[in-house]
C-alpha positions in Angstrom: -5.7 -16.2 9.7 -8.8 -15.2 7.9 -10.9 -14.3 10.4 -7.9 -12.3 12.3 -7.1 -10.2 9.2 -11.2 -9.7 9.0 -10.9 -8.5 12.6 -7.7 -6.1 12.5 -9.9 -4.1 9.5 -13.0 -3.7 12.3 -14.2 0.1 11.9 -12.3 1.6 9.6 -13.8 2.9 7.1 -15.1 1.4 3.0 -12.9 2.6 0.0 -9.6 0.4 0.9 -7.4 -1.2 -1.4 -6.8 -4.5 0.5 -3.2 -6.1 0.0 -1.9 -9.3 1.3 1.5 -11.7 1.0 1.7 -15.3 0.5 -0.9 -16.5 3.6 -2.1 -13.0 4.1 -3.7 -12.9 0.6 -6.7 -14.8 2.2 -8.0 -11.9 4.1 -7.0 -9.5 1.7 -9.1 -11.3 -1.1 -11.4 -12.0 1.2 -12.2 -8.5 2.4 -11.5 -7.0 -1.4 -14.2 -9.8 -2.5 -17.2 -9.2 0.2 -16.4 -6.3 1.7 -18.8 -3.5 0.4 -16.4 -0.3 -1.0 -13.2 -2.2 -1.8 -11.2 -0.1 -4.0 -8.8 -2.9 -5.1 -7.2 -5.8 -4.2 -2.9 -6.1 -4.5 -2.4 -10.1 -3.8 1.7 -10.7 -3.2 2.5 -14.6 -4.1 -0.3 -16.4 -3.6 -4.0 -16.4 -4.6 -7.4 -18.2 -3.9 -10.4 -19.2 -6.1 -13.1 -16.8 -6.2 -15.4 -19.8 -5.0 -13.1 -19.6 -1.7 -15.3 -16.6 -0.9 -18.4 -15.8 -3.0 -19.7 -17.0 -6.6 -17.9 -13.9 -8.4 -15.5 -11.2 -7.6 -17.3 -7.9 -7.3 -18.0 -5.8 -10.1 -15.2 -2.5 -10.0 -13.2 -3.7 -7.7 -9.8 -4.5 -9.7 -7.1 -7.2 -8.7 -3.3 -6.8 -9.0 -1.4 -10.6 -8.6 2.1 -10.3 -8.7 4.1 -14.2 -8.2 7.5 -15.1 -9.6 6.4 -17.3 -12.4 8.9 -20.7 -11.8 7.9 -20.2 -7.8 6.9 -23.6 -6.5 4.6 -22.7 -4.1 2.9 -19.7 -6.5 3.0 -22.5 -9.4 3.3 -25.7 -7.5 -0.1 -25.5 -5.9 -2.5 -24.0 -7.8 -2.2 -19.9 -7.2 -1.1 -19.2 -10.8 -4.1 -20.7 -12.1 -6.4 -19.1 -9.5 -4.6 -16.2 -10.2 -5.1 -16.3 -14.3 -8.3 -17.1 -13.7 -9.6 -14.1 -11.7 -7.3 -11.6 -13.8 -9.2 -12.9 -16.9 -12.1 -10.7 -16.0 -12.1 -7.7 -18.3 -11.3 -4.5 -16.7 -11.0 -5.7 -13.2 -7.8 -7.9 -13.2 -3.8 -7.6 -13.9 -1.6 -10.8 -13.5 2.0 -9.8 -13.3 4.2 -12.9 -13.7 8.4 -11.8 -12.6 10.8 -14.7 -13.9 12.2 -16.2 -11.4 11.5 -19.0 -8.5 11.6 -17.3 -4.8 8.6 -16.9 -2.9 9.4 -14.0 -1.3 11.4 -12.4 -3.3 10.5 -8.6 -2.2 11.4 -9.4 1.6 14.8 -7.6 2.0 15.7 -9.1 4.9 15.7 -12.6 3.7 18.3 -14.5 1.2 15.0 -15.1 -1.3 15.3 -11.2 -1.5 15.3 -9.9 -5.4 15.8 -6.1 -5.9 15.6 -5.6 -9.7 12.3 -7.8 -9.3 11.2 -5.8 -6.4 11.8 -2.5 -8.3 9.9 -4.0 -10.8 7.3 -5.0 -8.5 7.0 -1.7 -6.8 6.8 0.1 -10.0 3.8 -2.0 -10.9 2.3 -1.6 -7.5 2.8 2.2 -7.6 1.0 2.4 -11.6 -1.9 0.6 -9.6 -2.3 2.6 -6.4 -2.1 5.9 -8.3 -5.4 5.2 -10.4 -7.2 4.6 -6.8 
């Protein structure tokens, strides 16, 4: 999955904001991480140790992690954690906990489907882009 998402970014150009959901975070965070130009990183439900990829996440490059925070798979194994960790950085991280316990909560065509956290979601998301 890694080395795929890696791939699919192959010649285009630096200066993206990489985003992934749930499995898709790794090559998002990944390519955000080691990547040279990254703009940001937006990491939907799940998230990695920065030792997954490197020693440190890069200097500028900030990190949006949005998970619900009673989500068993985005608490349950580790991500949260991960994900406080990296966000503790100053200037370079935003953890944004939703209550609530779906995975994939801002999938619309599935019955895990939220919409007042998904507005909230994409309001958050938005704030972030528009400062890219």
């Amino acid at each position: 999955m890694i080395e795929r998402g890696t791939r699919a970014i192959e010649g285009l150009r630096a200066g993206l904001v990489y985003a992934g959901f749930s499995l898709g975070v790794l090559p998002a965070q990944k390519l955000a991480q080691t990547r040279p130009g990254a703009r940001g990183a937006l990491l939907f439900y799940a998230c990695v140790p920065v030792s997954m990829f490197g020693s440190r996440w890069p200097e500028g490059v900030p990190v949006q992690v949005h998970g619900m925070d009673a989500d068993p798979i985005f608490v349950g194994e580790g991500d949260i954690d991960a994900a406080r960790s990296l966000c503790s950085r100053p200037r370079t991280g935003n953890c944004s906990s939703i209550p609530g316990d779906q995975h994939y909560f801002a999938d619309s065509s599935l019955p895990s489907h939220d919409p007042d956290a998904t507005a909230l979601l994409v309001q958050r998301v938005l704030g972030f882009l528009s400062t890219r």
